[in-house]
C-alpha positions, -999 to +999 in steps of 0.1 A: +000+000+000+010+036-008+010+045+029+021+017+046+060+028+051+041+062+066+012+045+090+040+020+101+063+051+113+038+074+127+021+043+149+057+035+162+067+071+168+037+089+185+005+061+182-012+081+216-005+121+196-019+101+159-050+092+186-058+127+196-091+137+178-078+169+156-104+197+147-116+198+113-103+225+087-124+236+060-099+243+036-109+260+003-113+238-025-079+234-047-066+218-078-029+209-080-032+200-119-029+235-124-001+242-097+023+265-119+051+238-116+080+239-135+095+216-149+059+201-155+058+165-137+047+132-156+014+129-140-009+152-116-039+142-103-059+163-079-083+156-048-095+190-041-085+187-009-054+205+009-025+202+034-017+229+057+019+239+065+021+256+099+039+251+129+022+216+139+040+205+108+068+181+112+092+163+091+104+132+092+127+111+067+141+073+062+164+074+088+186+041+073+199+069+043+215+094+059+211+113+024+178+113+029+182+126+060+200+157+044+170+164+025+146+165+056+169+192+073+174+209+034+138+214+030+132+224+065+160+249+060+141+264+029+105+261+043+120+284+072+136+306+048+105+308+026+081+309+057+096+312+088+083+281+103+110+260+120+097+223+112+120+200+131+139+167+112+134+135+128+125+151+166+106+131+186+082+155+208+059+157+235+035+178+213+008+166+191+020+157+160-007+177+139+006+173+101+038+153+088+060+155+058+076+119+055+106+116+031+110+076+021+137+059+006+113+038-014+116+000-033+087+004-054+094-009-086+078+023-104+105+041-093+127+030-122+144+058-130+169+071-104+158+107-102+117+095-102+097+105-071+061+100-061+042+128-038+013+122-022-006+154-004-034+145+022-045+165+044-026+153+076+005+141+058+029+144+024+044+112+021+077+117-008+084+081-022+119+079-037+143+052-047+173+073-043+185+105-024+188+125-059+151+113-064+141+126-027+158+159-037+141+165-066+111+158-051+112+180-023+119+209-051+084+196-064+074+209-028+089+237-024+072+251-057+036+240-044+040+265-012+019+294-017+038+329-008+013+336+012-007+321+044-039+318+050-046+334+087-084+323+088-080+287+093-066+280+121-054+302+151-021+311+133-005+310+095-009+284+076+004+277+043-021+258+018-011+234-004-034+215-029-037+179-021-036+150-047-004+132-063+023+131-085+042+108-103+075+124-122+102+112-136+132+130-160+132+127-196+172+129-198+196+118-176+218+148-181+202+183-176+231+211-172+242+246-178+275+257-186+292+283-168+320+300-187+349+314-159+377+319-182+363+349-205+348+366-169+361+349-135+329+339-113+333+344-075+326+312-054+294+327-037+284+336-076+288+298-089+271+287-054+238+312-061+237+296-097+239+265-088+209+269-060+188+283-089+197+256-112+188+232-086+153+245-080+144+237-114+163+198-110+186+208-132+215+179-120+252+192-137+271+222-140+297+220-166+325+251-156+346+262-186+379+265-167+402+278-190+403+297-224+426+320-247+418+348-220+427+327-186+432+299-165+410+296-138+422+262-117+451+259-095+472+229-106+499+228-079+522+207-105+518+241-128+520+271-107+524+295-135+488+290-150+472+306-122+501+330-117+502+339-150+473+328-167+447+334-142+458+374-137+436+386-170+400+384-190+384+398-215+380+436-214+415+438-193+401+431-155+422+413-129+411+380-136+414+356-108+415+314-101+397+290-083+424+273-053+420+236-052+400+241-021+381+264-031+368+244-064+364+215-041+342+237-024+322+244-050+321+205-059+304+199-025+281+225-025+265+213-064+269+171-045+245+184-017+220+197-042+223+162-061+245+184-091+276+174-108+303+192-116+320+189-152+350+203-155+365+217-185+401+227-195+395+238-235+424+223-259+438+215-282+426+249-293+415+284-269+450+279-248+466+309-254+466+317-216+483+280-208+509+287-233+514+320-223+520+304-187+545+279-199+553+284-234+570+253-248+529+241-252+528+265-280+522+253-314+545+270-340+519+280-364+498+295-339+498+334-330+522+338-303+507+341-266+506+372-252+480+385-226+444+384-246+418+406-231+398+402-270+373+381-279+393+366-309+390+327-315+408+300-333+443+312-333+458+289-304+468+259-298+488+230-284+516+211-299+502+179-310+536+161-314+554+170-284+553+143-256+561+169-234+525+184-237+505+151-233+527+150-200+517+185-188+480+172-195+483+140-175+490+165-144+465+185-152+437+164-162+449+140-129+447+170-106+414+176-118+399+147-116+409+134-081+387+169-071+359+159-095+338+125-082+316+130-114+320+107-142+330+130-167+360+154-182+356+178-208+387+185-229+368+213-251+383+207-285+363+236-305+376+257-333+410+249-333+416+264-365+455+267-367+455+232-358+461+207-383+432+184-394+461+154-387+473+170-352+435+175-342+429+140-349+459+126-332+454+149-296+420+143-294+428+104-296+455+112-276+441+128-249+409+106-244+434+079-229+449+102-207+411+113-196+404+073-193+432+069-173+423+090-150+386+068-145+369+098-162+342+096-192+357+127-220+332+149-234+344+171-261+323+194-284+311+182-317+339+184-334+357+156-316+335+133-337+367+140-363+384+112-343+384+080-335+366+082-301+353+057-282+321+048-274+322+056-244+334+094-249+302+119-256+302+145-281+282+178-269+269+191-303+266+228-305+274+237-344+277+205-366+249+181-369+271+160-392+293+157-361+266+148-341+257+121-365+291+109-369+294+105-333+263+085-328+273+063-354+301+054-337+281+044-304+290+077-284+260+103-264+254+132-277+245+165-252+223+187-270+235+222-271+226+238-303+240+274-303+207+287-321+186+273-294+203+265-264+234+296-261+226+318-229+255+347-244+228+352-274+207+384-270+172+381-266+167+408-292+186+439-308+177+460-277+191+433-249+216+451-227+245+420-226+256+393-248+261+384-284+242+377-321+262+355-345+240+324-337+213+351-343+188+359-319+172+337-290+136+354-277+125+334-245+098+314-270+122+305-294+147+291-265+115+269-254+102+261-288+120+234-302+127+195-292+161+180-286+146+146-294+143+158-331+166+189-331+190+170-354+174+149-384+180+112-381+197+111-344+186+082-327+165+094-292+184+068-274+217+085-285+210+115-268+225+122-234+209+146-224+207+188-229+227+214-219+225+255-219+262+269-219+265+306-212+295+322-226+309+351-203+330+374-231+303+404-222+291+393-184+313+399-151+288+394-125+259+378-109+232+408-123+243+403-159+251+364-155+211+367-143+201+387-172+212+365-198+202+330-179+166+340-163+140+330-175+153+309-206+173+287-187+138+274-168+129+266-201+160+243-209+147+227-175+119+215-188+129+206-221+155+182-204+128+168-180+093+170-193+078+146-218+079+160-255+040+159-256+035+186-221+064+208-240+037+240-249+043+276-251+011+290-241+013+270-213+041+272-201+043+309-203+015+312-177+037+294-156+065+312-162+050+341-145+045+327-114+083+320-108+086+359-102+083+353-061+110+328-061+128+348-087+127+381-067+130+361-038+168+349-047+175+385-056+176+368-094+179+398-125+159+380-148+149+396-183+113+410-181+107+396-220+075+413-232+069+379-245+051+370-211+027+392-186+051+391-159+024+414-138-009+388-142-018+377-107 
């Protein structure tokens, strides 16, 4: 039974509080098929009913998982945040257990996907069935989404917060759902990668891929390497100070995405967009490349590594090991974009090259599209952004593909000719254009099952900070979250635009400075 796990804890932990006869609450009649969630679940199915949050609420989690324990004191943390109550995780009390959030690491055989949840609302309980801690999480962002912003104080003798009462059954639609975050154009504080990560993670979004390193700096200390930071990392584009990530401080950072159930991807860009590497340590430079100097420009495809110098492939075993022993994810991405001083042959041979050193190293390579040049492995995934040939290629081959068409998917692009930040040579990307298109079909004749996943990567050549990192992300990256999660067939514009607009609480909430496209009435109630 759906409640079993529930009745069975409740009845052990406080049978004589569950026997106390609880006043009736009339609570308004509600429908939580048209809660304004985002992504947009599987299956919703309303009772009418409600559940009211308030301070007789308590939560209580699987206490065999200690993840799952993690996501009891997580949600409690943000329910306080968002409410003020102070719901307590697994505390047995004297009190009268009123109303219960239960968090349950769940068998259930419909639970076949790792990141699937089931949520039940009743009106004395919310029981979250999950199979896995990543599952839990993303259910309890389900939750925090079906809060109202404000109480109702006619209930009962003090707030209460109603939410609509039925179920839900949700699952992802990819496996990999990420944003890039480019550091090396613009360095990105800590705190700034932490806040877009927590937004990210809000809308289940479960990687971040960081672009490390670029013609314009290097933003990872490699203690084997001193000089990329010391040299490498002390410019960006438009000539500011640059900066670097220490090795504590990305690890850091790789914590922070783990306890939000996100993985961090790292990138360090070759053989092409090292001008800042070789600059650092110059015997990596390719002769018929342009000859490093500082680059604060936003010139491309005039760098790159020495594809027949052992002495490179040797600097890039330290680098990629460093690296990796701070990254538990399964995946390295070695870049390998316009490289256009490099020789077809050289290309060919470094990618190949390289992709043992990243297997060495227990690590999965990604490389943009054009690594599908090469003879990759299966294994290896190919993130297609320009060439669908490439994309095809690779697929052929056996490799995933991420979906990251630059016409669809690039967060740099301007929304129009009046947007205040970012760039125009993949044309354009209105918010409904960034929403309107399926990666499932994107590229003619690529398998479904071939695809990864999709990714939004947000180049950083005209952003420095948080606001403008904001501007260009919010709102179309909420729409890459539900094209990665959502079946095809609940992907609609007209839709989802109403629901769009009721992200403006959480959105002001988070202090996020999102584009106000006139594409959607940000103002309707």
């Amino acid at each position: 039974m759906i409640y079993r796990s529930i009745l069975l804890f409740v009845a052990v932990l406080c049978i004589a509080a569950c026997q106390t006869e609880k006043k009736e609450i009339n609570f308004p009649k509600t429908d939580l098929a048209s809660a304004p969630l985002i992504p947009k679940p599987i299956k919703t199915i309303s009772t009418g009913s409600a559940f009211g949050l308030d301070a007789g609420t308590a939560i209580y989690t699987t206490t065999t998982d200690p993840e799952f324990e993690k996501i009891g004191q997580f949600l409690s943390d943000q329910i306080k945040s968002k409410t003020g109550l102070a719901l307590g995780v697994n505390t047995p009390s004297e009190a009268t257990l009123e109303r219960l959030i239960y968090i349950n690491r769940s068998d259930s055989v419909e639970l076949d996907n790792p990141e699937a949840y089931q949520l039940y609302i009743k009106k004395d309980s919310i029981l979250l069935n999950a199979k896995t801690a990543a599952g839990a999480f993303r259910g309890a962002q389900t939750l925090r989404q079906l809060i109202p912003e404000k109480s109702n104080d006619t209930l009962t003798d003090g707030p209460m917060w109603v939410i609509p009462s039925g179920k839900i059954i949700d699952a992802p639609k990819f496996g990999y759902r990420g944003s890039m975050l480019d550091v090396a154009r613009h360095f990105f504080t800590v705190e700034e990668v932490k806040k877009y990560i927590d937004a990210l993670a809000y809308y289940k979004f479960n990687t971040l891929h960081l672009h490390l390193s670029d013609d314009q700096g290097w933003r990872i200390e490699i203690k084997s390497w001193p000089k990329l930071t010391e040299v490498g990392g002390a410019s960006e584009v438009g000539g500011g100070e640059g900066g670097f990530y220490t090795q504590e401080e990305y690890k850091d950072i790789v914590a922070y995405a783990a306890d939000r159930h996100m993985t961090i991807v790292p990138e360090i860009d070759m053989p092409g967009h090292t001008n800042a590497a070789s600059l650092s340590y110059p015997f990596l430079h390719y002769a018929g490349a342009e000859t490093p100097r500082v680059r604060t420009d936003m010139k491309v495809g005039y760098s790159s590594f020495d594809a027949q110098k052992d002495t490179v492939y040797s600097f890039l075993d330290d680098v990629i090991g460093e690296i990796a022993a701070m990254s538990p994810g399964p995946y390295f991405h070695i870049g390998g974009d316009e490289s256009h001083v490099t020789k077809k042959s050289d290309y060919i041979l470094f990618v190949e090259k390289v992709e043992k050193i990243v297997q060495k190293h227990n690590k999965r390579m990604i490389g943009w599209d054009e690594i599908a040049q090469a003879d990759i492995d299966a294994s290896s995934i190919a993130q297609f952004w320009n060439e669908p040939e490439n994309a095809l290629k690779a697929a052929e081959n056996g490799s995933k593909i991420i979906m990251s068409p630059a016409k669809k998917t690039y967060l740099d692009m301007k929304y129009d000719s009046i947007s205040e930040y970012g760039l125009k040579w993949a044309g354009y990307i209105p918010v409904d254009v960034g929403y309107q298109w399926d990666p499932e079909s994107y590229v003619e004749g690529l398998p479904v099952e071939h695809i990864l996943g999709i990714e939004a990567p947000l180049w950083s050549e005209t952003i420095s900070n948080s606001a403008e990192l904001e501007y260009l992300a919010f709102p179309r990256v909420i729409g890459y979250a539900e094209l990665g999660w959502s079946p095809s067939e609940h992907l609609n514009w007209d839709d989802y635009k109403e629901r769009l607009t009721a992200q403006v609480p959480y959105l002001e909430a988070m202090d996020i400075n999102y584009y106000p496209t006139k594409l959607v009435d940000w103002n309707k109630e």
